[in-house]
KEMARVEX-392771 format. One record per residue (C-alpha): residue in one letter; z, x, y. Coordinates in nm, 4 decimals, decimal comma. Layout:
VOFI A Z X Y
...
***
This chain:
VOFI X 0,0000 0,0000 0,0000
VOFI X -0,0566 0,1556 0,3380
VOFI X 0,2452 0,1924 0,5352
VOFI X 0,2370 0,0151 0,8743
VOFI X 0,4617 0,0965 1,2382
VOFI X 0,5593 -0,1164 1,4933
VOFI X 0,3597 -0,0474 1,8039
VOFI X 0,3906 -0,2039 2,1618
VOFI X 0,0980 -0,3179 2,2877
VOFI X -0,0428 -0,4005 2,6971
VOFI X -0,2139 -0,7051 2,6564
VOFI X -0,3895 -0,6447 2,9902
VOFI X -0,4723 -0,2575 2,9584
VOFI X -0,4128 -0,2051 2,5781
VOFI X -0,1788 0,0878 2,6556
VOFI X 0,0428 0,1512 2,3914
VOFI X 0,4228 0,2542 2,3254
VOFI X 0,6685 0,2799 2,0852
VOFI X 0,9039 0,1089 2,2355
VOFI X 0,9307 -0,1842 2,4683
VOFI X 0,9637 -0,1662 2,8237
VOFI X 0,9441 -0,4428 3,0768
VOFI X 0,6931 -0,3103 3,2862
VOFI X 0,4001 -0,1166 3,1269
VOFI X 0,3551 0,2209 3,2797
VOFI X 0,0071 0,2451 3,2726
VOFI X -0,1017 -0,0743 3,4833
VOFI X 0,2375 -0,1339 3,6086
VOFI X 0,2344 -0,5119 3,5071
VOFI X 0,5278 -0,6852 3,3980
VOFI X 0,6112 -0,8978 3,0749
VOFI X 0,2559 -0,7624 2,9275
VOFI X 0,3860 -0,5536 2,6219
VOFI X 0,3567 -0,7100 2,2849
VOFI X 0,4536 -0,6334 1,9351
VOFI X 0,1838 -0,5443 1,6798
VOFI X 0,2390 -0,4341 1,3286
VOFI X -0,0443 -0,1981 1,2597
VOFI X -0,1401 -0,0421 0,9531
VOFI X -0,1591 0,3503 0,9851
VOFI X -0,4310 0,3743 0,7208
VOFI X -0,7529 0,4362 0,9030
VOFI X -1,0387 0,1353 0,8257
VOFI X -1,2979 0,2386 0,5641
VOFI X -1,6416 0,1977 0,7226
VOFI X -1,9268 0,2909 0,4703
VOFI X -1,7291 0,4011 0,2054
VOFI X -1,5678 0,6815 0,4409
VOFI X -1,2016 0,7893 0,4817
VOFI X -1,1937 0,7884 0,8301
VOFI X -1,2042 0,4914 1,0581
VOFI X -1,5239 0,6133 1,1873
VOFI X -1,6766 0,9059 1,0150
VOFI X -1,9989 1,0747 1,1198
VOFI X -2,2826 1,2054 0,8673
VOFI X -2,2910 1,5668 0,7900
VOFI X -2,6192 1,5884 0,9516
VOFI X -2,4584 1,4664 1,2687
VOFI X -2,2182 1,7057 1,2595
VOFI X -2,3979 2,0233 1,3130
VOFI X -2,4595 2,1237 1,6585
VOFI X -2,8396 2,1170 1,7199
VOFI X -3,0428 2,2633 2,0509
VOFI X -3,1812 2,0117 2,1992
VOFI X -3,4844 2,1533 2,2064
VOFI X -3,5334 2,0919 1,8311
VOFI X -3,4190 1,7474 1,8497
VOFI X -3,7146 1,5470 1,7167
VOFI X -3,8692 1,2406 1,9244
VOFI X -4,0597 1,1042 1,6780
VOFI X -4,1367 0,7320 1,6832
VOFI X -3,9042 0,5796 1,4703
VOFI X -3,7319 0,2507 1,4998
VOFI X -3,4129 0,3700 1,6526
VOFI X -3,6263 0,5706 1,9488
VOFI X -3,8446 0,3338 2,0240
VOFI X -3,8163 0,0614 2,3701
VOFI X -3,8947 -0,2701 2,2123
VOFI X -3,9793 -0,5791 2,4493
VOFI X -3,7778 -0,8954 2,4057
VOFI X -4,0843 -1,0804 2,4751
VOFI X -3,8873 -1,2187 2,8017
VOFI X -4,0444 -1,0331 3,1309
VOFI X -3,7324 -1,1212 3,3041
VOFI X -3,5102 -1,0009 3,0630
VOFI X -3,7176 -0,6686 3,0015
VOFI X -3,7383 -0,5954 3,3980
VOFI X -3,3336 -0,5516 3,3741
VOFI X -3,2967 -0,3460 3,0365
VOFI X -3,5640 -0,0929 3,1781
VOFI X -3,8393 -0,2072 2,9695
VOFI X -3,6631 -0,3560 2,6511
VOFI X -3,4714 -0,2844 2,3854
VOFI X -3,3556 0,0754 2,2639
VOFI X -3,2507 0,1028 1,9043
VOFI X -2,9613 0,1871 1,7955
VOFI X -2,8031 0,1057 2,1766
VOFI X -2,5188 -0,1191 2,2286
VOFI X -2,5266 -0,4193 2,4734
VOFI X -2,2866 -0,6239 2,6166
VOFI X -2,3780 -0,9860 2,7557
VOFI X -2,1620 -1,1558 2,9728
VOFI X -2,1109 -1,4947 3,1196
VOFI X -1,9550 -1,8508 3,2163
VOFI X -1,8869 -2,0406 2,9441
VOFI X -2,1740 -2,2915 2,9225
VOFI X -2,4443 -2,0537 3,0700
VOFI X -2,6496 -2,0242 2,8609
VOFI X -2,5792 -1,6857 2,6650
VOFI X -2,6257 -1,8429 2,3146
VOFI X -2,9367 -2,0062 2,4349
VOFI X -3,0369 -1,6462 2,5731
VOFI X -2,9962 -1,5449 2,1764
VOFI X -3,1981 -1,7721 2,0023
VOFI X -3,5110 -1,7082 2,2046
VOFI X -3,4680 -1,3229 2,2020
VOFI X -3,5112 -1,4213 1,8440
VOFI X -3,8048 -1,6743 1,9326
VOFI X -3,9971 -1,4106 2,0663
VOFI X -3,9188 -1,0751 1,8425
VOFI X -3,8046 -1,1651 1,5100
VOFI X -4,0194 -1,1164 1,2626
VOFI X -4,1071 -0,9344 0,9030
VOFI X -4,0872 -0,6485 1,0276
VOFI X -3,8861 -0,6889 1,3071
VOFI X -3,5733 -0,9026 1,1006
VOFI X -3,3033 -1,0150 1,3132
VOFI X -2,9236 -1,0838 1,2037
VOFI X -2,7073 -1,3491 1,4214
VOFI X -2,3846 -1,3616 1,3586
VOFI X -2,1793 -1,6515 1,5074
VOFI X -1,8025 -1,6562 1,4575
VOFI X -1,7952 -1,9494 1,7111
VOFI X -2,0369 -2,1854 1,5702
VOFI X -2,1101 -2,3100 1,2177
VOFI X -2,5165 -2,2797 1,0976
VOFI X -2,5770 -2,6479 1,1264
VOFI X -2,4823 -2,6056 1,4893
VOFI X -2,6800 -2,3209 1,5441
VOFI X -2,9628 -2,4774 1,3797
VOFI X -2,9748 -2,7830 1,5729
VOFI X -2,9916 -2,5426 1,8711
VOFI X -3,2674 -2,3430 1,7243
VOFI X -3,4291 -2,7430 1,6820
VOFI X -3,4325 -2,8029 2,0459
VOFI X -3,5205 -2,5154 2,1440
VOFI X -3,8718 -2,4706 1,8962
VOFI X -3,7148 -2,1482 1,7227
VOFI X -3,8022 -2,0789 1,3545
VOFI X -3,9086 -1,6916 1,3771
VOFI X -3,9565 -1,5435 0,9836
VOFI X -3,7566 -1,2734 1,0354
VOFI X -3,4453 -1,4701 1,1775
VOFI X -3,1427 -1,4263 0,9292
VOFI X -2,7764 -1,6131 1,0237
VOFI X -2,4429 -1,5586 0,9517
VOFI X -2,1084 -1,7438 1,0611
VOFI X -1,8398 -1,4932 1,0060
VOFI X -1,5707 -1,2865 1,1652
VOFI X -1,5065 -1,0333 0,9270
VOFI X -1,6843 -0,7291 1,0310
VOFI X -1,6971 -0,5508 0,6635
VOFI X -1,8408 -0,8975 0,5534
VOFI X -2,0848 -0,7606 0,8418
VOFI X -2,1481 -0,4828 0,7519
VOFI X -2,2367 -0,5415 0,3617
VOFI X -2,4872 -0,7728 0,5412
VOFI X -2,6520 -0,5112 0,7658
VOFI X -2,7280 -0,3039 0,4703
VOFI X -2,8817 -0,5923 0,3093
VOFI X -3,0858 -0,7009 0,5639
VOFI X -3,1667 -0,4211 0,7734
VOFI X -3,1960 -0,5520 1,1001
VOFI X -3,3932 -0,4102 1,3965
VOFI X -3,1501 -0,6141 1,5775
VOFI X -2,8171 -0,7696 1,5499
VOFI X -2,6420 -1,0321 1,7596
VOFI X -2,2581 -1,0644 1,7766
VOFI X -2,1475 -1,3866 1,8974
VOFI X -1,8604 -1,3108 2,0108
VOFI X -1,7131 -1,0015 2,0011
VOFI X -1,3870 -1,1383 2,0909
VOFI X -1,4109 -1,3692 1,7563
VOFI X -1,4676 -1,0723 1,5118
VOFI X -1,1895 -0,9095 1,3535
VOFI X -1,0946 -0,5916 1,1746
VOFI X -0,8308 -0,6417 0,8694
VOFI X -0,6717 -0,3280 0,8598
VOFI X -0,5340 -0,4348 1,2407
VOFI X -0,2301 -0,6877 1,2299
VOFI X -0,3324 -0,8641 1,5785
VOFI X -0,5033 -1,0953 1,6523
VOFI X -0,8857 -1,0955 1,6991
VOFI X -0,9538 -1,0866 2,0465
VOFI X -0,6135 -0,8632 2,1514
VOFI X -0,6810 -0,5621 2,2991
VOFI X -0,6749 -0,3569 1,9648
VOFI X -0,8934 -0,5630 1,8012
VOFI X -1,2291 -0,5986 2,0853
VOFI X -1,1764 -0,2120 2,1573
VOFI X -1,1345 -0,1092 1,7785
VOFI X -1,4670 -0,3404 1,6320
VOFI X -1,6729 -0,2439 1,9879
VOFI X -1,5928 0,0682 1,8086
VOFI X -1,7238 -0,0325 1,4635
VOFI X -2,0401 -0,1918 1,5795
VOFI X -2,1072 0,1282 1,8030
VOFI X -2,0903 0,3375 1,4673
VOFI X -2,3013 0,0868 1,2952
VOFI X -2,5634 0,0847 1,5242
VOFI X -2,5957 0,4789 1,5256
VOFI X -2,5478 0,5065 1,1608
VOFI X -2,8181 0,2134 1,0798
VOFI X -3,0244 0,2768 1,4440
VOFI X -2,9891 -0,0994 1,4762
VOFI X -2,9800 -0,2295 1,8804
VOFI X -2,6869 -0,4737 1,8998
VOFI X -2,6005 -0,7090 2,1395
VOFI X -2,2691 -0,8240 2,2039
VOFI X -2,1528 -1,1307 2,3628
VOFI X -1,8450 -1,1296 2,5386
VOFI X -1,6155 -1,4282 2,7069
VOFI X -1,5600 -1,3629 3,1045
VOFI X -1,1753 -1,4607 3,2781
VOFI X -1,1793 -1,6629 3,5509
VOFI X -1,2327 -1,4044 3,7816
VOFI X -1,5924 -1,3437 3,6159
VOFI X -1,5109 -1,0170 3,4643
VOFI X -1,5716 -0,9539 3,0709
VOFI X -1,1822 -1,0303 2,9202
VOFI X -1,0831 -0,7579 2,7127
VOFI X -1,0035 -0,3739 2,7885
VOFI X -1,2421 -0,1964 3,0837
VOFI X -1,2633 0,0489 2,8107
VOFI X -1,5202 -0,2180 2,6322
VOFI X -1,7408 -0,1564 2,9102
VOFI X -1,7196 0,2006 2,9239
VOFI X -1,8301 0,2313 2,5026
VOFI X -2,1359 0,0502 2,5415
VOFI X -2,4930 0,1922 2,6281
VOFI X -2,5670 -0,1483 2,8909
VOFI X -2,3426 -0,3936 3,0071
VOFI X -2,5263 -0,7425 3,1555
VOFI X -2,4079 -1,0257 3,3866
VOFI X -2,5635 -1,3641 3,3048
VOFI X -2,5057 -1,5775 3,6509
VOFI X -2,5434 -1,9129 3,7785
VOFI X -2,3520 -2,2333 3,9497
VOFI X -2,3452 -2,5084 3,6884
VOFI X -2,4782 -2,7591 3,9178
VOFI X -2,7728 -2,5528 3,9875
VOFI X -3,0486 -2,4736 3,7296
VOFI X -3,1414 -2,1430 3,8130
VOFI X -2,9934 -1,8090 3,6684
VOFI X -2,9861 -1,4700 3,7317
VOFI X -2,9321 -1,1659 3,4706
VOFI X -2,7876 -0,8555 3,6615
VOFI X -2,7147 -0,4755 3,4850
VOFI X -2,4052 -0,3270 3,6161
VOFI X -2,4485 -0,0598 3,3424
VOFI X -2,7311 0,0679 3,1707
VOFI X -2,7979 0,3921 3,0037
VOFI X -3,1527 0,3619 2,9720
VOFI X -3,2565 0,2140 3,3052
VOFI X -3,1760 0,1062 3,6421
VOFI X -2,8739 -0,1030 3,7545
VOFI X -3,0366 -0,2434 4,0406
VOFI X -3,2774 -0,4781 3,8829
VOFI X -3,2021 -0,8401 3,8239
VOFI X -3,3824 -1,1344 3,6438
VOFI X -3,4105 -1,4781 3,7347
VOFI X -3,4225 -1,7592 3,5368
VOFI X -3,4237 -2,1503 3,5353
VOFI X -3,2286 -2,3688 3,3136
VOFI X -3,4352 -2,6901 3,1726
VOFI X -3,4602 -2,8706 2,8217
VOFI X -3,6070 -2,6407 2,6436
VOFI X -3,4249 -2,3682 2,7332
VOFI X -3,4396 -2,0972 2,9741
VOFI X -3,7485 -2,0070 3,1557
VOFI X -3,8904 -1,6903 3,4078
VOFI X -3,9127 -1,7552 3,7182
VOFI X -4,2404 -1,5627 3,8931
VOFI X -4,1949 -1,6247 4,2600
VOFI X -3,8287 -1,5819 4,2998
VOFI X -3,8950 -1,6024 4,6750
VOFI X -4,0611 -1,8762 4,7113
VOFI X -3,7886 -2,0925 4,4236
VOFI X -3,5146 -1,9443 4,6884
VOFI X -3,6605 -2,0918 4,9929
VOFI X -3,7937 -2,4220 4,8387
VOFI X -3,6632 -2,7030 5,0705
VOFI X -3,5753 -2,4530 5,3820
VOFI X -3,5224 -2,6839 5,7008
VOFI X -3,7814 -2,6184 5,9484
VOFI X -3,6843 -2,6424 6,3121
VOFI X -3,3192 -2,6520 6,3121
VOFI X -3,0354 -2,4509 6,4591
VOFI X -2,8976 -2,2123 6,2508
VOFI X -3,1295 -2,1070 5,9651
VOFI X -3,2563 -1,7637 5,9097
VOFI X -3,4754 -1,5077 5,6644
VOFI X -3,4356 -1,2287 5,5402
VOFI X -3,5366 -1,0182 5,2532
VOFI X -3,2889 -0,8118 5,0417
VOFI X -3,4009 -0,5611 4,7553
VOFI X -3,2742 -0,6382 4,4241
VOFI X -3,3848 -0,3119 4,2221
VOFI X -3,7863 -0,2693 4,2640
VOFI X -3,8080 -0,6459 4,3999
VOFI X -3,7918 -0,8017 4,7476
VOFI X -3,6395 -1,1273 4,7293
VOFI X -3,6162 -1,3717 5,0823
VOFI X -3,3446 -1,5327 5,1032
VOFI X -3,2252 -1,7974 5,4013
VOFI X -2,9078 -1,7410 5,5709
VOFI X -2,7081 -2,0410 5,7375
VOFI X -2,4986 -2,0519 6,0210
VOFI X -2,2793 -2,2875 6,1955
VOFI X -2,0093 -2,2574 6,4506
VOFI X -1,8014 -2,5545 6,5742
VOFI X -1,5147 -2,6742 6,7934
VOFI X -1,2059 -2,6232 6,6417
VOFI X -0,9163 -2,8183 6,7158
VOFI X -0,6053 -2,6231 6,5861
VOFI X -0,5284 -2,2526 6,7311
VOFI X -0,6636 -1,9857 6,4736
VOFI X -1,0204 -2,1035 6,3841
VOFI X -1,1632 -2,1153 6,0510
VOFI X -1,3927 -1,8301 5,8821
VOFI X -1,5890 -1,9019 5,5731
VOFI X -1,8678 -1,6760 5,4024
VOFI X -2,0499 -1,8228 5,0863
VOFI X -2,2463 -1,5359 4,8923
VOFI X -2,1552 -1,2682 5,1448
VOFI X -1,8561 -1,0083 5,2234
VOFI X -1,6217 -1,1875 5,3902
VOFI X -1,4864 -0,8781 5,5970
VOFI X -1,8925 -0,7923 5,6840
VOFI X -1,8979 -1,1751 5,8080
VOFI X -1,5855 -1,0829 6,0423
VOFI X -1,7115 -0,8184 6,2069
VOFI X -2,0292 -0,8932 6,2923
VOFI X -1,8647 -1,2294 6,4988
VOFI X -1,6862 -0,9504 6,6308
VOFI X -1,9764 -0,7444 6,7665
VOFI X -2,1556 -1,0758 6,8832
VOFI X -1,8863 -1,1807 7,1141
VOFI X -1,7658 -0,8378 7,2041
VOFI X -2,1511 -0,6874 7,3032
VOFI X -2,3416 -1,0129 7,3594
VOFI X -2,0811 -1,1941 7,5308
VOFI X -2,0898 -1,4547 7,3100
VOFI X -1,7501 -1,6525 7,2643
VOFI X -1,6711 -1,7676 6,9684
VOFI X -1,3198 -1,7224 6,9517
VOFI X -1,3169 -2,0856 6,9686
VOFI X -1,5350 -2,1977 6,7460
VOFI X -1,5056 -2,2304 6,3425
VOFI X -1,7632 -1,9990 6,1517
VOFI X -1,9418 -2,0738 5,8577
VOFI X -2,2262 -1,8397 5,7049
VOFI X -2,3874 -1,9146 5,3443
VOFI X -2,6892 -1,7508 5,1533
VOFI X -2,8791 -2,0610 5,0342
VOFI X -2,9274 -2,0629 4,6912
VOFI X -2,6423 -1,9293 4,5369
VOFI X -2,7301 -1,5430 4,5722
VOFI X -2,4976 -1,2669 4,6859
VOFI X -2,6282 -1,0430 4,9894
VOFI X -2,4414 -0,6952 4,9394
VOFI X -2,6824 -0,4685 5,1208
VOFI X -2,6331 -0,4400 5,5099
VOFI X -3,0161 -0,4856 5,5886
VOFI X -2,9847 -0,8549 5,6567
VOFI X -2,6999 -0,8106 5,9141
VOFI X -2,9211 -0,8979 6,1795
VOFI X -3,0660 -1,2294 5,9917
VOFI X -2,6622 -1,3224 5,9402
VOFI X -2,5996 -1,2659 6,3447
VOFI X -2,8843 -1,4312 6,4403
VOFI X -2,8043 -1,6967 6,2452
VOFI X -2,4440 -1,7654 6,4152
VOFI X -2,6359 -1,7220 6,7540
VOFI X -2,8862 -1,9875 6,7018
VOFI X -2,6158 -2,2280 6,6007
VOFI X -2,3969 -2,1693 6,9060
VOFI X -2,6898 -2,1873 7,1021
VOFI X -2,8495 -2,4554 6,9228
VOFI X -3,1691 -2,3213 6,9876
VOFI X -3,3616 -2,3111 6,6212
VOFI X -3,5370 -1,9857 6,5470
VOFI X -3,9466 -2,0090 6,4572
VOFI X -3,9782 -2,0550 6,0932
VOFI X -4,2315 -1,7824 6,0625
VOFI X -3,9958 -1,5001 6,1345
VOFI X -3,8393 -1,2413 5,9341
VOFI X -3,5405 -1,0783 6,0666
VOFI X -3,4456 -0,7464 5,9095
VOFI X -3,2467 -0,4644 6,0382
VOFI X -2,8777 -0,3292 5,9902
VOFI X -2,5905 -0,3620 6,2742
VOFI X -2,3897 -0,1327 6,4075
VOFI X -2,0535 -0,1829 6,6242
VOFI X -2,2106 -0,0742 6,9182
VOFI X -2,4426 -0,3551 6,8921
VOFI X -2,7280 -0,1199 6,7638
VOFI X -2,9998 -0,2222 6,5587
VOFI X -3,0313 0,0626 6,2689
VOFI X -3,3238 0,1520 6,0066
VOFI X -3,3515 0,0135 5,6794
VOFI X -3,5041 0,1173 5,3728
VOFI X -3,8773 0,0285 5,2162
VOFI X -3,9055 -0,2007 5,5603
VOFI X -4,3109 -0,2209 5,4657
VOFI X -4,2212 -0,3650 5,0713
VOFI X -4,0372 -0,6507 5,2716
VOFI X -4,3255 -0,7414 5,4939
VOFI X -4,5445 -0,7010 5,2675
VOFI X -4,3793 -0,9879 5,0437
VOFI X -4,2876 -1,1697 5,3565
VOFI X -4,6465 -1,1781 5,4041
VOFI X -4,7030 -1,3382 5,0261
VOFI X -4,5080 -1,6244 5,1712
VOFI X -4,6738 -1,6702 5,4910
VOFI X -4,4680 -1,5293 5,7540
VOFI X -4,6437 -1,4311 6,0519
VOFI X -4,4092 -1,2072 6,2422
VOFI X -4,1034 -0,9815 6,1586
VOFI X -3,8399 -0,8010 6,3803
VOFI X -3,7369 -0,4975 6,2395
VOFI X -3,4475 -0,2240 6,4192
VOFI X -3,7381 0,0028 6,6838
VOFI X -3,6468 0,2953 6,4737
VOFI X -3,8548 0,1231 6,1812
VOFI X -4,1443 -0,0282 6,4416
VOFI X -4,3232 0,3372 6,4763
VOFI X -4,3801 0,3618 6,1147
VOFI X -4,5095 0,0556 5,9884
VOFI X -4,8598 -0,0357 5,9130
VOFI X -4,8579 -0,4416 5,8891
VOFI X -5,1006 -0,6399 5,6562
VOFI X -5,3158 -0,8333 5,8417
VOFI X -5,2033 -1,1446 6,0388
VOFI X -4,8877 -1,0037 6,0649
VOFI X -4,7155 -0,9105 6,3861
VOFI X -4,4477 -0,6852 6,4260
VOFI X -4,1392 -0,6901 6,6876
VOFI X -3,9101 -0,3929 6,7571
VOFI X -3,5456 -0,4657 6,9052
VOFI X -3,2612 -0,1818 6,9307
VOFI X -2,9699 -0,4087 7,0765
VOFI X -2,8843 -0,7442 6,9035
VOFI X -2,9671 -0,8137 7,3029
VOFI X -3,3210 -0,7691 7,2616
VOFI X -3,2912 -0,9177 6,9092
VOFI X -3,1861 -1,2305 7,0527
VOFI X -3,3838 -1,2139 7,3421
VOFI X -3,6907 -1,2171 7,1072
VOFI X -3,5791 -1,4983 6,8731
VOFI X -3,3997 -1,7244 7,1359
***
């Protein structure tokens, strides 16, 4: 029998201790330490000894000059079949990688799943999906709706990760789905499956399997209400890509976002629209973003923010009004609250604009987040059309970053802006003058310079 110890264990951090303390030392939480029983005999994985045991081939240091790229199955990019979906991975799917997929409950992740499968299983190409959440008939009726029946689709409803693995060497899967990875469970742990122990010890086993097998798998994991993946941050940091599935449940669209990814960029992001029969790519994420824009009224402005290698417009509200009580209200809605703040601050302060009066709303229509400070002058503008009630033409872009002083400074890839501003039939832009000089404009398009929010307003207003 293998002996077991007592261990103390964080249920927020998944430090450990051997004896119990009231405040764990390593996040400095209170009342988070809980006792595990845990076996001291290592897990047998493949037959090994230890918990995760490498091949002797592995083992021997190599130069990597005499590392061999030849084109097998574990070094080759595979597309999902999803354009989307490919855009944020860097071109597909690596083998033998390790992804993480994260999400609402109710986003669609498990949709997401079956028409990976829809689109890339296949003979020779056999996909495993294991569900420790849903029973087959479930997952079947799913697979109904949604028109999936691939050959090479294989499912399993089970927790037990050896059970897993004896069915990875079955099958051999190019690819295999977890679903989730805070239902699976390793029996040599005494916790429960989704403690700490358990996600960080079979994130463990699955990254082992995929090297050992050079199988790509994709883990799903559940989010806490703040919208980060529950579990340890040390489940982030094991696998090769870590993905963000977003979206407002009363809206259809979604948007997949990379906030870690080994094998491409973590700046790209795919969009998405929930219907029927599933989810489906959205070409012209512009023009799906600016769909029912108000023409004419106070308050409205675009801009254009770069998500990755794609300019996206985006409208920004504003609206000010009288407040009645002493401390008016502030309100940003897909924004940085803090960013909002200051630039009221630099509107009143250098424009003479007084709003200390007045409650201030801004939102990003749509649902997306702005985080780059190129549409600072779209967000000001905004506020100053509102309090001015003056509406701002339709046709313009406004792009350009501002400083305290009230200065209007440069902005990256102004041209890739205009250019897709230009797609959507704008007819004029007004970039910071620092950007003006540079600039060749497609045709029909006119270009306006401004180095002051002064002269930015001045031109709009």
């Amino acid at each position: 029998m293998p002996a077991q110890k007592t261990l103390f264990i964080c249920n927020q951090c998944g430090y450990e201790t051997a004896k119990w303390l009231g405040r764990c030392t390593a996040c400095n939480r209170f009342n988070t330490l809980e006792e595990k029983a845990v076996r001291t005999t290592p897990a047998k994985i493949g037959g090994a000894s230890a918990a995760f045991s490498h091949s002797k081939d592995a083992s021997a240091p190599t130069l990597l000059r005499d590392i061999n790229l030849s084109p097998t199955r574990g070094q080759v990019r595979k597309s999902t079949g999803i354009a989307e979906l490919d855009r944020v991975l860097g071109g597909g799917l690596v083998g033998g990688s390790l992804l993480l997929l994260g999400g609402d409950p109710g986003i669609g992740k498990s949709t997401l799943l079956l028409q990976i499968c829809r689109h890339m299983a296949s003979e020779a190409f056999p996909i495993l999906y294991i569900s420790g959440e849903e029973s087959a008939p479930q997952i079947k009726l799913r697979a109904k709706r949604l028109d999936v029946d691939p050959p090479g689709l294989y499912f399993l409803a089970e927790t037990d990760i050896h059970a897993i693995q004896d069915a990875v060497k079955k099958i051999k899967p190019a690819l295999l789905l977890i679903d989730s990875i805070q239902t699976m469970r390793l029996n040599e742990l005494a916790s429960l499956p989704g403690s700490v122990t358990q996600v960080r010890e079979c994130t463990a086993f699955f990254t082992q399997l995929a090297k050992a097998h050079h199988t790509a798998v994709l883990l799903v994991g559940h989010v806490t209400k703040e919208g980060a993946i529950a579990g340890p941050r040390v489940l982030e940091h094991m696998v090769d890509c870590v993905l963000y599935f977003e979206g407002e449940g009363r809206d259809s669209y979604r948007v997949i976002r990379a906030v870690k990814n080994r094998f491409g960029s973590t700046h790209e992001i795919g969009v998405f629209e929930m219907g029927e029969k599933g989810l489906t790519v959205i070409a012209d994420p512009s023009a799906y973003m600016l769909a029912g824009r108000p023409v004419g009224v106070p308050g409205s402005a675009v801009t254009c923010s770069l998500e990755g290698s794609r300019p996206l417009l985006l409208e920004v509200q504003g609206l000010v009004s009288h407040t009645h009580f002493g401390t008016p209200r502030r309100t940003a809605n897909g924004m940085d609250y803090n960013r909002m703040v200051m630039l009221m601050a630099v509107l009143e302060k250098r424009a003479g604009y007084k709003l200390a009066t007045y409650d201030s709303y801004v939102n990003v229509a749509g649902g997306l987040r702005i985080e780059e400070p190129a549409a600072d002058a779209a967000i000001l503008a905004a506020i100053a059309s509102c309090y001015r009630n003056k509406a701002i033409d339709p046709a313009y872009l406004i792009l350009g970053e501002v400083g305290l002083a009230g200065e209007l400074r440069a902005i990256n890839q102004p041209e890739r802006r205009i250019t897709e501003a230009a797609r959507q039939g704008f007819t004029a832009c007004v970039v910071p003058q620092a950007n003006k000089k540079n600039i060749k404009p497609p045709q029909g398009v006119r270009i306006f310079g401004a180095a002051h929010i002064g002269e930015l307003l001045g031109l709009l207003l």
